[in-house]
KENU-898037 format. One record per residue: z, y, x of N, C-alpha, C in turn; residue number from 1. Coordinates in steps of 0.02 Angstrom, whole numbers. Each point is the difference from the previous one (the first is absolute). Layout:
BEGIN
+--------+--------+--------+--------+--------+--------+--------+--------+--------+-----+
|   n_c3 |   n_c2 |   n_c1 |  ca_c3 |  ca_c2 |  ca_c1 |   c_c3 |   c_c2 |   c_c1 |   n |
+--------+--------+--------+--------+--------+--------+--------+--------+--------+-----+
|      Z |      Y |      X |      Z |      Y |      X |      Z |      Y |      X | NUM |
...
+--------+--------+--------+--------+--------+--------+--------+--------+--------+-----+
***
This chain:
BEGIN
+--------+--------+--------+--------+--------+--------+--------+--------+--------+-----+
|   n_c3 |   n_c2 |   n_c1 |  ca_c3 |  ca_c2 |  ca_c1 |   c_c3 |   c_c2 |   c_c1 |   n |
+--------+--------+--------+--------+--------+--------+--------+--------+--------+-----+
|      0 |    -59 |     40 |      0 |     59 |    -40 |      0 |     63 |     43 |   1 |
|     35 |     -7 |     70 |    -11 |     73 |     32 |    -67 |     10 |     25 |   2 |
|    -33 |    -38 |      2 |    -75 |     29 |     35 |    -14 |     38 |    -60 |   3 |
|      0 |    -10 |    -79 |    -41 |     21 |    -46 |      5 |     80 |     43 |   4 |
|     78 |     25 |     -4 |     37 |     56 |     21 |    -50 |     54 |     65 |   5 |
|    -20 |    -61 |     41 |    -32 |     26 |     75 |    -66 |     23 |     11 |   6 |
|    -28 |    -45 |    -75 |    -78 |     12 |    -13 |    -13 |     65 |    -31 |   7 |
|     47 |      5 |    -51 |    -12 |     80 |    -43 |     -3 |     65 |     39 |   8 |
|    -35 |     40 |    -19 |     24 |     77 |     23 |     84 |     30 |    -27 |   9 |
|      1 |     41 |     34 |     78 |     38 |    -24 |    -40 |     44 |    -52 |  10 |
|    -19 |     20 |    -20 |    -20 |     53 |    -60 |     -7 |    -63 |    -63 |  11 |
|    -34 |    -73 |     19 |      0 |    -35 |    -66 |     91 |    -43 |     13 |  12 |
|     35 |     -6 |     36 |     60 |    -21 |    -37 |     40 |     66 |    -12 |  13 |
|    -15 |     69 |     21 |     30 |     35 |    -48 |    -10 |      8 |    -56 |  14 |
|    -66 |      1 |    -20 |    -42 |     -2 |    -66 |     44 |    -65 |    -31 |  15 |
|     -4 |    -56 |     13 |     38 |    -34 |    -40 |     69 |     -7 |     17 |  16 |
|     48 |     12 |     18 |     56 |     41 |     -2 |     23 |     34 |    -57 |  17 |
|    -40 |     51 |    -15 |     -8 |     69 |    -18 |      3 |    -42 |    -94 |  18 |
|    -69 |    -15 |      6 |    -21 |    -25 |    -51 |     46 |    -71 |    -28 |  19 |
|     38 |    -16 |     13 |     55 |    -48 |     -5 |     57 |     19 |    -17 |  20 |
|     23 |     68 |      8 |     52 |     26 |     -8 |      1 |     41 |    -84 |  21 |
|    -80 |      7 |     -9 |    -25 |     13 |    -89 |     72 |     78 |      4 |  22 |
|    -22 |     36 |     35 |     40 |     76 |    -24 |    -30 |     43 |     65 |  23 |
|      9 |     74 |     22 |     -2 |     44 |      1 |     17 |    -28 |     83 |  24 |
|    -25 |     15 |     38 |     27 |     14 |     73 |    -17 |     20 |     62 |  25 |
|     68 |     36 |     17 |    -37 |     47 |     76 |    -10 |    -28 |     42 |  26 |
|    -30 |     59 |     51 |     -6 |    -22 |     66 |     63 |    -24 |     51 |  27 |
|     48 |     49 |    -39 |     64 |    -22 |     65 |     21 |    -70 |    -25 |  28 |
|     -4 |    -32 |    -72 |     15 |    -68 |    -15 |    -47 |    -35 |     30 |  29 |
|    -54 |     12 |     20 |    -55 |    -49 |     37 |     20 |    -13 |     56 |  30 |
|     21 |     61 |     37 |     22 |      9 |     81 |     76 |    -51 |     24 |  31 |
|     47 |     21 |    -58 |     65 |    -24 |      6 |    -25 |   -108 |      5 |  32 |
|    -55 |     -2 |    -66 |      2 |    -74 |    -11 |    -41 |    -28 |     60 |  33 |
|    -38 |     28 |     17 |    -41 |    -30 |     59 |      7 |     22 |     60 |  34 |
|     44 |     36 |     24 |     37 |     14 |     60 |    -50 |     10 |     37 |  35 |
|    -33 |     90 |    -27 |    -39 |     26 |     42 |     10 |     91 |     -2 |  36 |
|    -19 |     25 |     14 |     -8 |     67 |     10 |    -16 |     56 |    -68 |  37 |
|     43 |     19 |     -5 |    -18 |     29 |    -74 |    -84 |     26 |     -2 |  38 |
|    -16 |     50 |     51 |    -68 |     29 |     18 |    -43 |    -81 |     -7 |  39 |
|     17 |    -41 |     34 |    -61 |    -56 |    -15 |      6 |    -47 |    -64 |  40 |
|     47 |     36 |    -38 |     22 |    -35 |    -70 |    -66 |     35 |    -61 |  41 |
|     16 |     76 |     32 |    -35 |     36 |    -45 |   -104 |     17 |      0 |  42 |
|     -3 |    -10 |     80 |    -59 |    -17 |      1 |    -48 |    -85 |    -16 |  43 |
|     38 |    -33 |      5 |     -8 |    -49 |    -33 |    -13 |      3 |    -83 |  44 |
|     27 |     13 |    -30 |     21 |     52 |    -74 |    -74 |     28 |    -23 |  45 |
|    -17 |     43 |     51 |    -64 |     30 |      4 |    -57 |    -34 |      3 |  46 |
|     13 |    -30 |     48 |    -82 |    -54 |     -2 |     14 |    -58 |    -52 |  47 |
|     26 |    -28 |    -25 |     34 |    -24 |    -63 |    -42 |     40 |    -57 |  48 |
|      9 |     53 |    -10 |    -34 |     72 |    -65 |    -68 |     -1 |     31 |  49 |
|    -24 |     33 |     54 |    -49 |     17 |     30 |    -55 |    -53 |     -9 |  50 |
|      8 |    -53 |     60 |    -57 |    -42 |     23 |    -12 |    -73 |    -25 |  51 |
|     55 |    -24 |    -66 |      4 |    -58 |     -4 |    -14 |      3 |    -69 |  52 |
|    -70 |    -13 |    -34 |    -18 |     -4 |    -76 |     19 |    -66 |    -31 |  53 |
|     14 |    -33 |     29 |     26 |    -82 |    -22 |     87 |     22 |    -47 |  54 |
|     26 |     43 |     27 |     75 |     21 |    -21 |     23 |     54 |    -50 |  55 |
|      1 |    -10 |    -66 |      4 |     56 |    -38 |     86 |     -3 |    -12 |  56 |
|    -18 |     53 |     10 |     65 |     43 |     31 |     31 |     71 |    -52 |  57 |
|     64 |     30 |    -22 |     -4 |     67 |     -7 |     49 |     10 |     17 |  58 |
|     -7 |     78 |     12 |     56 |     26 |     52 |     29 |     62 |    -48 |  59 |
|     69 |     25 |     30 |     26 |     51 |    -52 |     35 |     51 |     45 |  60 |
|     11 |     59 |     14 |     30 |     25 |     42 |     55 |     37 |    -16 |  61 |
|     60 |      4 |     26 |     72 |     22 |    -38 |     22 |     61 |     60 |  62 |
|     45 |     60 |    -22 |     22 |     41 |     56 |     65 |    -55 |     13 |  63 |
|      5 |     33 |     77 |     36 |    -23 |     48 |     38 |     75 |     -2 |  64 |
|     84 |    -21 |     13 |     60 |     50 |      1 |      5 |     43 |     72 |  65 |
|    -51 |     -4 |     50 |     -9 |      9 |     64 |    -15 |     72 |      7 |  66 |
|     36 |     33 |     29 |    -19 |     79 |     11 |    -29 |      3 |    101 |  67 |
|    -31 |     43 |    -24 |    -36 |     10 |     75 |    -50 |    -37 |     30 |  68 |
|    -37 |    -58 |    -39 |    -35 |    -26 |     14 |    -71 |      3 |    -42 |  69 |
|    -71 |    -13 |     48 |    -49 |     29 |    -26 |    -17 |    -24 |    -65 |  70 |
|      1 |    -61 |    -11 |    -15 |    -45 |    -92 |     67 |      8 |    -21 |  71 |
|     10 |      2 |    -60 |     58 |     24 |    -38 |    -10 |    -82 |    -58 |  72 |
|    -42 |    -58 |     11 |     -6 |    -46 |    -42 |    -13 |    -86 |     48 |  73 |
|     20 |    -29 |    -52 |    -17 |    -80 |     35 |    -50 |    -43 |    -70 |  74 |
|    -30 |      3 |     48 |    -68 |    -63 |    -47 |     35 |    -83 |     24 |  75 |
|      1 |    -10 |    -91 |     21 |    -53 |    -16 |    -54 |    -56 |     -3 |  76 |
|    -27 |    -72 |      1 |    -35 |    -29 |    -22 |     -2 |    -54 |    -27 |  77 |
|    -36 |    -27 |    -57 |     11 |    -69 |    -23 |    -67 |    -38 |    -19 |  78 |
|      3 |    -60 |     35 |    -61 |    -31 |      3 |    -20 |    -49 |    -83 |  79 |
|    -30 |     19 |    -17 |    -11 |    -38 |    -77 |    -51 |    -90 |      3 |  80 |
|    -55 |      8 |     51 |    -25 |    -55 |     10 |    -31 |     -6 |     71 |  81 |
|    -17 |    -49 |     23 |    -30 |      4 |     82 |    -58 |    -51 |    -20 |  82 |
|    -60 |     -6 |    -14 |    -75 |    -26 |    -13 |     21 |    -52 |     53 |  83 |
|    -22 |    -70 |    -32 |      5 |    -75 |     36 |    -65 |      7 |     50 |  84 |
|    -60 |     58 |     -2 |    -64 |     -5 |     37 |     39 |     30 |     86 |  85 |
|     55 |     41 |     -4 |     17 |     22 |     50 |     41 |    -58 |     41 |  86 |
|     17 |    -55 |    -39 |     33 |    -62 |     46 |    -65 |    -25 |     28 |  87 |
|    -34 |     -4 |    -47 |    -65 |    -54 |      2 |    -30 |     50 |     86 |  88 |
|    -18 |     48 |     -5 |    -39 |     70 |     55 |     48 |    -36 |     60 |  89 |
|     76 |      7 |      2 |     49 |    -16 |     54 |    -25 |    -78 |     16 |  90 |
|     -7 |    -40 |    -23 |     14 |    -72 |    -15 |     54 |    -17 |     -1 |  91 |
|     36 |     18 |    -50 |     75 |    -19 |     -8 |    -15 |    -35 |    -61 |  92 |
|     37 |    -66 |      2 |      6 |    -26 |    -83 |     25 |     30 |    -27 |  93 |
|      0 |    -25 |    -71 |     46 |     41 |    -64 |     71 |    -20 |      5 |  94 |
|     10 |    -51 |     11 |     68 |    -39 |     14 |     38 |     48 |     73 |  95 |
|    -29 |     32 |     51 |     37 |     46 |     35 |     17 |     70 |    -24 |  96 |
|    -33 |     15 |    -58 |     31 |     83 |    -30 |     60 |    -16 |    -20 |  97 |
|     23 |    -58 |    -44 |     81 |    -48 |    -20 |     27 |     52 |     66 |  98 |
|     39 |     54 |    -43 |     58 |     35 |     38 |     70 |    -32 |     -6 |  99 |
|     26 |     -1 |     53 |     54 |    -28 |     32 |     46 |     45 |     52 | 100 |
|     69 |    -14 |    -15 |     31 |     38 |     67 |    -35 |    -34 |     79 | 101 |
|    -36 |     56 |     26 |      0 |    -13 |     83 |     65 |    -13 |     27 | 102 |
|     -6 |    -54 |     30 |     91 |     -1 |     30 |    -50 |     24 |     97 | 103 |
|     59 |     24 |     39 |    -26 |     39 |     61 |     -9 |    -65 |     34 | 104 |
|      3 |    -55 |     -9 |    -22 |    -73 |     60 |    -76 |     -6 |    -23 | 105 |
|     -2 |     11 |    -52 |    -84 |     -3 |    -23 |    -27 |     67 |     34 | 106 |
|     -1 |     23 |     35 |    -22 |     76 |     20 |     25 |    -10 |     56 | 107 |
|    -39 |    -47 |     81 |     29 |      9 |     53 |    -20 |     59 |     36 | 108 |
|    -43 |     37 |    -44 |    -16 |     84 |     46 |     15 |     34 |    -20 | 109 |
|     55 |     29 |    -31 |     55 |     42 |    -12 |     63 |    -14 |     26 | 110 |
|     22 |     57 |     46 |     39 |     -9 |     36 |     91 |      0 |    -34 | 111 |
|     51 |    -16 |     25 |     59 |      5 |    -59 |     14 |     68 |      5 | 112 |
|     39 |      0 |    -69 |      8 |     64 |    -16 |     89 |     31 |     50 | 113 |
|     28 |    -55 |     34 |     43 |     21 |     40 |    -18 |     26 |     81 | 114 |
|    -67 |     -2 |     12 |    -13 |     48 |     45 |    -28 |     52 |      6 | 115 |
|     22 |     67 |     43 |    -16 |     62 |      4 |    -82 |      1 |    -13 | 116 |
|      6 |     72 |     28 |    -79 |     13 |     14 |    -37 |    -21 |     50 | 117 |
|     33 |     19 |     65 |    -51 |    -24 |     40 |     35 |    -97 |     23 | 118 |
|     36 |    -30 |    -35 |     -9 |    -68 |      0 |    -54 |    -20 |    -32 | 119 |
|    -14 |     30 |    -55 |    -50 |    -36 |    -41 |    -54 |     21 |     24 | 120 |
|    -23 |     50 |     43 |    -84 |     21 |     46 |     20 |    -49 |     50 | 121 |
|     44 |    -11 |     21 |      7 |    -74 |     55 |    -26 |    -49 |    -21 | 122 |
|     43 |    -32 |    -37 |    -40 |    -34 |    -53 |    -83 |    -16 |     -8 | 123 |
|     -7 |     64 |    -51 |    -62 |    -14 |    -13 |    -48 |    -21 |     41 | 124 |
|     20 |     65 |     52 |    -37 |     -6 |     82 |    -17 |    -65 |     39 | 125 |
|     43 |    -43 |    -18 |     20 |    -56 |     35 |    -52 |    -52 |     -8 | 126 |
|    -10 |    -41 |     52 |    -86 |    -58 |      7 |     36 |    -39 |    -83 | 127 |
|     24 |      0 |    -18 |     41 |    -62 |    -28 |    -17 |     37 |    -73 | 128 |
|    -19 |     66 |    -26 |    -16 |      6 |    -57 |    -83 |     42 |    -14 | 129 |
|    -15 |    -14 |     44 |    -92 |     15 |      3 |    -14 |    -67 |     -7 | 130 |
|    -80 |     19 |    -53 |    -34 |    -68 |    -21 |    -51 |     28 |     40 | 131 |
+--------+--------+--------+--------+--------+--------+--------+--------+--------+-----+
***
């Protein structure tokens, strides 16, 4: 079951993520669940809306209580369906969209979340996690 995990793009298991959760959700809930970078939570988000017609999607945008900063709002999104032709385009079966908790042993290229910053560019860096 973890290869299904290794084969996908990160924009289609957020997409189904997203779309699994059937409500309203941000970018910083994307970032927090997939233990990445809020900035690469939200561009992800984007090409998600933007470049991917297989994923109908709508988005809603709410103010944010934040003074001094340039957007005064956070775009929300919720995925309604993801087209089976976009598994078919990937070659992913239908039986790998079946969302499931990722547990982190299925994901040996993500580094743990108990090391710093530059452990985890060690890490990454390292002969041992280049394909």
């Amino acid at each position: 079951m973890c290869e299904e995990y290794v084969e996908k793009p990160l924009y289609l298991l957020i997409a189904d993520w997203v779309m699994a959760q059937n409500r309203w959700v941000s970018a910083k809930e994307i970032a927090k669940h997939f233990d990445m970078d809020h900035c690469k939570a939200i561009n992800t988000v984007s090409y998600i809306l933007s470049e991917v017609g297989e994923i109908a999607c709508e988005t809603k945008t709410i103010p944010n209580q934040l003074e001094g900063r340039g957007c005064q709002c956070q775009r929300l999104v919720r995925i309604n369906n993801i087209d089976a032709s976009l598994y078919t385009r990937l070659g992913i079966s239908t039986q790998a969209k079946v969302v499931s908790p990722v547990s982190r042993s299925c994901m040996p290229g993500v580094p743990p979340r108990e090391l710093n910053r530059e452990q985890k560019w060690q890490m990454m860096l390292s002969k041992s996690m280049r394909r």
